[in-house]
C-alpha positions in Angstrom: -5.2 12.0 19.9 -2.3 11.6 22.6 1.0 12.7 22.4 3.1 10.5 20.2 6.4 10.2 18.5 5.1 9.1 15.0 1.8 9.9 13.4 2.2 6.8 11.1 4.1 3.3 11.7 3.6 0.8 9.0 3.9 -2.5 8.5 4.3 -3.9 4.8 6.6 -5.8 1.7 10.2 -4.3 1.7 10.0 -4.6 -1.9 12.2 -2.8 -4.9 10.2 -1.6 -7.4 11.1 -1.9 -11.1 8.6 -0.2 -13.3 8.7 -0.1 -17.1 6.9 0.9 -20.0 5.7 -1.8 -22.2 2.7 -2.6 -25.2 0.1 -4.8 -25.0 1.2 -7.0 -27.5 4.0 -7.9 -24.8 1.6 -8.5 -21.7 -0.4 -11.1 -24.4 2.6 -12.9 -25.3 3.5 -12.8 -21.2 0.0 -14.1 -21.1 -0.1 -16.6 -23.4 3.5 -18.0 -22.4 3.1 -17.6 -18.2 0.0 -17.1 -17.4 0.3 -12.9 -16.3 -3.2 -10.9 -15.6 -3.0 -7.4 -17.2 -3.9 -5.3 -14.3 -3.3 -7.8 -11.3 -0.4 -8.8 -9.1 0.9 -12.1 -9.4 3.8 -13.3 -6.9 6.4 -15.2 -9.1 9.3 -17.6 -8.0 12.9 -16.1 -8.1 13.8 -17.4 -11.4 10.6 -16.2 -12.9 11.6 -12.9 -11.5 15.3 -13.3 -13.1 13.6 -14.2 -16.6 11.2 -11.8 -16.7 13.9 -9.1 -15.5 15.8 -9.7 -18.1 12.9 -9.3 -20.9 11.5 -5.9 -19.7 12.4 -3.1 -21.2 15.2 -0.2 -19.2 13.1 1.1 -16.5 13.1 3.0 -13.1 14.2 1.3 -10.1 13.2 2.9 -6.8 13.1 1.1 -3.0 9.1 0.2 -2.4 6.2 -2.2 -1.9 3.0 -0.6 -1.3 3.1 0.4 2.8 6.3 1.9 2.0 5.2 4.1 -0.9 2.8 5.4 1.3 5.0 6.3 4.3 7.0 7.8 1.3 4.0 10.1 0.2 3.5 10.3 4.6 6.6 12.3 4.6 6.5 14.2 1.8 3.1 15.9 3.4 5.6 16.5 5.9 4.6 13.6 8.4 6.4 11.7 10.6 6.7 7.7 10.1 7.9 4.6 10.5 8.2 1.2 8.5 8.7 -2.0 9.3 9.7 -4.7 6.3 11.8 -7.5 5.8 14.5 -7.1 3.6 17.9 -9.5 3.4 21.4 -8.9 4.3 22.2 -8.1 0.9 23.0 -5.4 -1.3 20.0 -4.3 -2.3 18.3 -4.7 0.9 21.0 -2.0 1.9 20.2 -0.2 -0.5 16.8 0.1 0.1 17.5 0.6 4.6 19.6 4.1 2.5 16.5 5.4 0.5 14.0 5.2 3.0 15.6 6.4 5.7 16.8 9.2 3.5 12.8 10.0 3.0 13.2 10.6 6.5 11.3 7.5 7.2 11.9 5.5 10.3 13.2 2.1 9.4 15.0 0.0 11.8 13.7 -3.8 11.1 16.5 -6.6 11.4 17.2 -7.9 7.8 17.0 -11.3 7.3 20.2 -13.3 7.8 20.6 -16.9 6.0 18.0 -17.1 3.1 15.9 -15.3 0.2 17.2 -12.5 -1.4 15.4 -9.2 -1.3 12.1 -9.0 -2.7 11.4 -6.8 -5.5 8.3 -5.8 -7.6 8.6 -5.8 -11.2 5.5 -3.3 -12.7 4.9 -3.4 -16.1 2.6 -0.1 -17.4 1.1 -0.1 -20.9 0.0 2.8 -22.9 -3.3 3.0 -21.1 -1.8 3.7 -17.8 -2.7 0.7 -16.6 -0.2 -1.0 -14.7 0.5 -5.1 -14.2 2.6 -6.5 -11.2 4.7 -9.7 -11.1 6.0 -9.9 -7.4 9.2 -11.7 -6.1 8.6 -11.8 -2.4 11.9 -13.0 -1.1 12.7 -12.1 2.1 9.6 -9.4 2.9 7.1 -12.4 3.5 9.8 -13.7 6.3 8.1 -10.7 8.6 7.2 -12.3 11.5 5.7 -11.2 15.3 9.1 -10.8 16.6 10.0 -8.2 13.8 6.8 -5.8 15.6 7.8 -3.7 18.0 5.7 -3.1 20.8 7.2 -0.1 21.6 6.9 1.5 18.7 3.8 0.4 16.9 2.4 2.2 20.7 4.3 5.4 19.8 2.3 5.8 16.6 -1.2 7.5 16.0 -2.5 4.8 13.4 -0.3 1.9 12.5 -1.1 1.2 8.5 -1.1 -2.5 7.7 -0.5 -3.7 3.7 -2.7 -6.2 2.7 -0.4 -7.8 0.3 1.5 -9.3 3.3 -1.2 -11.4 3.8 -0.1 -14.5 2.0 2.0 -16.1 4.5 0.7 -17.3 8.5 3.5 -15.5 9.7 2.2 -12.3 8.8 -1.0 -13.0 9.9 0.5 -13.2 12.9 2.2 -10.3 13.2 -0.8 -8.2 12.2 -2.8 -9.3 15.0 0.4 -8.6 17.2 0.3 -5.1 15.4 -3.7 -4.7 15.9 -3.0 -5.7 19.9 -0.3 -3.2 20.2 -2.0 -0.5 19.2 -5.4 -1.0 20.7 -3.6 -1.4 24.4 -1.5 2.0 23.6 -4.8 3.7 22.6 -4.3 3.9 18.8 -6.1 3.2 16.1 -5.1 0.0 13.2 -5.8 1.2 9.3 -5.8 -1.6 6.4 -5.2 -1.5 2.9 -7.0 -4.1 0.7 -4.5 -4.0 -1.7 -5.9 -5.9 -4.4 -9.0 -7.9 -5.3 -6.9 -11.2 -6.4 -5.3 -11.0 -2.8 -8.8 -10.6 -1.3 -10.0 -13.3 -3.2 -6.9 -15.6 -1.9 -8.2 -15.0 1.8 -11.3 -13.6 2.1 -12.3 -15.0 5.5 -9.3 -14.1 7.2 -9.4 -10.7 5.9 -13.3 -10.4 7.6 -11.7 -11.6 10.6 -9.0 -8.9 10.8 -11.6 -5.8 9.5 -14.2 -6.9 12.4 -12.0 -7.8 14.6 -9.1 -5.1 14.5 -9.5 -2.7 12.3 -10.5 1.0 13.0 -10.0 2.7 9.1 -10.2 0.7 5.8 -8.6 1.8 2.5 -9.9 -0.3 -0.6 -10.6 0.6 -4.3 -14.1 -0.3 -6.1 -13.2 -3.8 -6.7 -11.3 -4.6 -3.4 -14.7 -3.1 -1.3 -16.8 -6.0 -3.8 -14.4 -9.0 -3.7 -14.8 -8.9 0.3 -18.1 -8.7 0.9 -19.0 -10.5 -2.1 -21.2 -8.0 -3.8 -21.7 -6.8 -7.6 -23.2 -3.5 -6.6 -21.1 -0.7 -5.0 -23.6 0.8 -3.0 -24.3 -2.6 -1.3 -20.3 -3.3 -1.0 -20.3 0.3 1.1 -23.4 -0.5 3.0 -21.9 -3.3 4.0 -18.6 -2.0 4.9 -20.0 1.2 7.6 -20.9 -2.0 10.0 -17.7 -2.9 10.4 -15.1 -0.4 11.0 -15.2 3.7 12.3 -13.8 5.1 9.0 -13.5 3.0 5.1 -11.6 5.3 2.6 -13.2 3.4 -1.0 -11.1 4.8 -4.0 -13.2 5.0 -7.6 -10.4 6.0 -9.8 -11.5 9.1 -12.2 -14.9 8.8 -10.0 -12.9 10.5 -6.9 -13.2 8.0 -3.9 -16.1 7.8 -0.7 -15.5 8.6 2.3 -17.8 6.3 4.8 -18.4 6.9 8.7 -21.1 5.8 10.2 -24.5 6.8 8.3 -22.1 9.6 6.9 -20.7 9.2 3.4 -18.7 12.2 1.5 -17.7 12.1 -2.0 -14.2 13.2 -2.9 -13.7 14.5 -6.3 -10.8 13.4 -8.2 -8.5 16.3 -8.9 -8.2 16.7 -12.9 -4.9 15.4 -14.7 -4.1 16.2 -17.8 -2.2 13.2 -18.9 -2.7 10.0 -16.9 1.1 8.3 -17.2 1.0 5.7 -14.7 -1.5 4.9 -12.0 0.8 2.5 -10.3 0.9 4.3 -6.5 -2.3 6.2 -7.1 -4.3 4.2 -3.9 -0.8 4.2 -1.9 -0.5 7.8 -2.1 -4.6 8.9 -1.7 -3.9 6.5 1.7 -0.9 9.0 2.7 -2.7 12.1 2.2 -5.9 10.8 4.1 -3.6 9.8 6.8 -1.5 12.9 7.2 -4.7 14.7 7.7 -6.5 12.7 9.4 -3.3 12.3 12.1 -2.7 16.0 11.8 -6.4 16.3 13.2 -8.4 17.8 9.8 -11.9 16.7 9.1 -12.2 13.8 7.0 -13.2 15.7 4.1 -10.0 17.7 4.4 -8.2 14.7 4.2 -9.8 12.7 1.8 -9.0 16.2 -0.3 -5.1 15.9 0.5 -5.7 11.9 -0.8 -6.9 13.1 -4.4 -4.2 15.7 -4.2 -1.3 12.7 -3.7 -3.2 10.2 -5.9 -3.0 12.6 -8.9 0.1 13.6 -8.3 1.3 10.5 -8.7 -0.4 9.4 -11.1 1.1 12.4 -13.8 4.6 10.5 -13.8 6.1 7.4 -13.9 6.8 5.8 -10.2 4.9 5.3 -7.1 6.2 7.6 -5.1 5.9 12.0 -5.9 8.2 13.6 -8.2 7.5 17.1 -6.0 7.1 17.8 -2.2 3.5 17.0 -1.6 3.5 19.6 1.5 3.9 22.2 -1.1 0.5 21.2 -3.5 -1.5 21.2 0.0 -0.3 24.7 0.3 
């Protein structure tokens, strides 16, 4: 790869993330009484946000949204990055410019003037580690083209796009600015799935953007099905290899598959003891592969570094490591 200032630049929700521990019986009543998917995301209006805010239990609060938590894990390899995410000209969307840059994370995107508030992410996990996501976008879904800078999505190696974005034109837009960018510079575009429900939501346009722009796909089991429509893994991967250079398919205790060309490697899973959360788990496995892959290893190596992040993250409440990743890969 050419010389470059950033081996990542990513474009994604500047969310906060509030995670808490709560029961089941608590999602069913959430259920029953709104409508909330155990195990899904599902964006919410402001004063759903408010109410439901207020009914959680005390949890952690932390700066995030999905392309973020990956830069996060990105750096902690040791990598250099960049992010760019909408937040508001408010307090917390201060507060979150602080803790990423303090990551050591590029982050330099105007905040939104007259408007939404800053979006935030509100993560329920129940006993089984399983976590459910109600999503106040606010002012991360007003990321438009004009928020993508040319300059330096070229400067980066891959530019990492967050398929929860998706929802709104806009952003659709600035994607395609993003894929054009990088492509004219030489780079390469990696996407994140994200979810099967947002899949679902726009399945066309996401085949457009996968054949038309994108060099490396991340997905999990059910993300890789919902696209290509398919029941049966092997034909979801099959299908996949005739569309991009590199798809990075996550299986949760099964490892994840590594698929190039007629080539597929299995990565195991590395063995945790106690599962606590596995909100992050695919955001972190994505910045493992990509500080390999960007620091020039072989693509087992860095699918390897992947499981590494994934279950580290996965041993702790939060999305983000507890310890300096760079130091595990040691």
């Amino acid at each position: 790869m050419s010389d470059t200032k950033y081996g990542v630049v990513a474009v994604g929700n500047a969310l906060v993330d509030v995670l808490s521990q709560t029961s089941e019986d608590f999602i069913a009543q959430q259920k029953a009484e709104h409508g909330m998917e155990k195990g899904a995301m599902t964006l919410v209006e402001e004063t759903r946000a408010v109410d439901l805010y207020a009914q959680m239990p005390q949890g952690i609060e932390t700066s995030g949204g999905s392309a973020a938590n990956t830069m996060a894990g990105f750096a902690s390899f040791g990598g250099k990055g960049a992010f760019i995410g909408k937040v508001a000209d408010d307090e917390l969307g201060k507060t979150y410019k602080n803790d990423i840059q303090s990551l050591g994370v590029t982050f330099d995107t105007m905040p939104l003037i007259l408007g939404a508030s800053t979006g935030r992410c509100m993560i329920l996990v129940t006993p089984d580690a399983d976590r459910t996501m109600n999503t106040f976008l606010g002012a991360s879904v007003e990321l438009s083209p004009v928020d993508v800078d040319q300059d330096l999505i070229a400067s980066a190696k891959v530019t990492y796009l967050e398929g929860y974005l998706f929802d709104r034109d806009q952003a659709k837009e600035a994607f395609i600015a993003a894929a054009e960018y990088a492509h004219e510079a030489g780079h390469r575009i990696a996407l994140t799935l994200s979810d099967p429900f947002c899949v679902d939501r726009h399945r066309h346009d996401f085949l457009q953007l996968v054949e038309n722009h994108v060099d490396i796909l991340f997905a999990n089991e059910d993300e890789i099905k919902s696209l290509f429509m398919q029941e049966n893994f092997d034909d979801a991967i099959s299908a996949i290899s005739k569309h991009v250079e590199i798809a990075a398919i996550t299986r949760s205790d099964q490892g994840a598959v590594i698929i190039s060309g007629d080539q597929q490697i299995k990565i195991d899973a590395v063995p945790v003891d106690n599962v606590i959360d596995t909100t992050g788990a695919g955001d972190q496995f994505a910045a493992g592969f990509l500080y390999g892959f960007t620091e020039g290893k072989s693509l087992e190596e860095s699918g390897k570094l992947g499981a590494i992040a994934a279950a580290e993250v996965i041993s702790h409440m939060g999305a983000r490591p507890a310890v300096k990743l760079a130091e595990l890969a040691a």
